[in-house]
C-alpha positions, 0 to 999 in steps of 0.5 A: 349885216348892220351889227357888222356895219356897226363895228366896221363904221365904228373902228375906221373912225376910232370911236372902239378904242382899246378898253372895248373887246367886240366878241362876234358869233359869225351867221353867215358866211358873208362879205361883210363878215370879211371887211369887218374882220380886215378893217379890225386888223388894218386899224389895230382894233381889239376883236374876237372871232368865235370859232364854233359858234352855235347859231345858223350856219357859218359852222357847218361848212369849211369851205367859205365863199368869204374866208377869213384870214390866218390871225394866228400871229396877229395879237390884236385877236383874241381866240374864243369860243363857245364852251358847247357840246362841240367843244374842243380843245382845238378851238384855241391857241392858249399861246395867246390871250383866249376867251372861253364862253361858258353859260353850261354849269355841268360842262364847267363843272367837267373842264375845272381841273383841265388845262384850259381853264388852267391856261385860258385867259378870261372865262364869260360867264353869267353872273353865278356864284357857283360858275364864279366859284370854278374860273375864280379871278378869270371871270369876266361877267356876261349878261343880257340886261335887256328884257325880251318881250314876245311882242314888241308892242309890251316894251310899252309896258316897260318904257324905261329900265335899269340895263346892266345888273352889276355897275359897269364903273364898279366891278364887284366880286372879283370879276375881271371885266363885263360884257353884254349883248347890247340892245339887240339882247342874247336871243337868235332869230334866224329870220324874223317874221315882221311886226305890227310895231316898231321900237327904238331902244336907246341906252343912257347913263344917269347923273349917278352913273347907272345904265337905263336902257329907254323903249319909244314904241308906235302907237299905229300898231293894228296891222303890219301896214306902215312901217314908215309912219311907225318909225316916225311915229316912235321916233317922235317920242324919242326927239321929244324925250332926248330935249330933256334926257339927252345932253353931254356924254350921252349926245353922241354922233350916232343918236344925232345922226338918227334924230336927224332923221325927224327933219326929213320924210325919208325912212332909213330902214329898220336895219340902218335904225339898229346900226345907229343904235348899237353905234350910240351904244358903243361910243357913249360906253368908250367915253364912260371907259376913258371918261 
């Protein structure tokens, strides 16, 4: 839900702009998967809707509380979907620009001389030569660059780390594009069960125009026992760190939104803590992209 809220909040204040293509696999069939979609299509903004997605439940019943519209004429939407074991053809309209997914290599291997990849648009691929070598100049480069840990507690051990593999500002190997998973990273959880610490993960572009992605953990971590200590807790490196870190393209209005919260008593949520986050991400990376 605050991933949507992310998207939704972001497009209605034009901080998405037409470089940046949101890609989302729907979970839920939920209203707010409905007016993030509507305002995507009020406001103009580039966006994709996977029509088989493999995650939760959205797919497994046709009939929706909370249907989407008919974007079969409206050019701003890009059809995509998952290159899975469900796949079919007719999950997309070739009349327009179409993303295929494709993390299978067999499968790849088994639609190189079909017409959709003769006719799809972009295919996303993680970045291997031999997928690479089948979509040729259709690629677009799809990578998790965040790195999953089992507890939240070990990004203390990582603290800070380079974020994307391939340089966003310098596509190489003839990829057309790339794309990411943001700070949330590729893997699912349908539920999450609750942790004893709790992290902010905020992206950053250095003087050399490299991504790094920093981790500001709790330290209050022995029992599940004070989730608003824990935030502040964290929260406190990170108003500590951004004095010296955080200045002119990375200063956006999402990260100064969540700092501020280090001048009052009240915990926003873990779900708002991530809206903010994502957001930060999505407007320092449109600067970067119109910089």
């Amino acid at each position: 839900m605050y991933d949507l809220l992310a998207l939704k909040e972001l497009c209605e204040n034009n901080q998405l702009g037409p470089n940046i293509i949101p890609i989302i696999e729907p979970v839920r069939d939920s209203k707010e998967l409905q007016t993030t979609v509507n305002t995507f299509l009020k406001c103009n903004q580039s966006f994709s809707v996977i029509s088989n997605p493999q995650v939760s439940v959205y797919g497994l019943n046709d009939t929706k509380l909370h249907p989407l519209p008919d974007m079969s004429a409206v050019d701003n939407f890009l059809p995509s979907a998952i290159l899975a074991a469900d796949f079919s053809t007719d999950y997309l309209d070739t009349n327009k620009r179409t993303l295929l997914i494709a993390k299978n290599y067999p499968l790849l291997k088994a639609y190189q001389q079909t017409d959709l990849l003769k006719n799809v648009t972009n295919v996303l691929i993680p970045e291997e030569a031999r997928l690479h070598e089948i979509v040729g100049d259709k690629a677009v480069s799809l990578t998790d660059p965040l790195t999953f840990v089992k507890h939240v507690e070990d990004y203390k051990l990582l603290e800070d780390e380079y974020f994307q593999p391939a340089s966003w500002y310098n596509q190489i190997d003839n990829y057309d594009g790339f794309g990411d998973y943001s700070m949330v990273g590729s893997f699912y959880f349908d539920k999450e069960m609750p942790s004893r610490a709790i992290a902010l993960h905020i992206i950053y572009v250095t003087k050399d125009g490299s991504l790094r992605i920093h981790h500001f953990v709790s330290d209050s971590n022995e029992s599940m026992r004070g989730q608003k200590e824990k935030f502040f807790e964290a929260l406190n490196k990170l108003v500590q760190w951004s004095k010296n870190h955080i200045n002119g393209i990375n200063n956006t209005s999402a990260l100064q939104e969540l700092l501020a919260y280090n001048q009052q008593d009240k915990f926003p949520g873990l779900g708002t803590v991530k809206k903010l986050s994502l957001k930060h991400h999505f407007q320092l990376m449109k600067r970067l992209l119109e910089y």
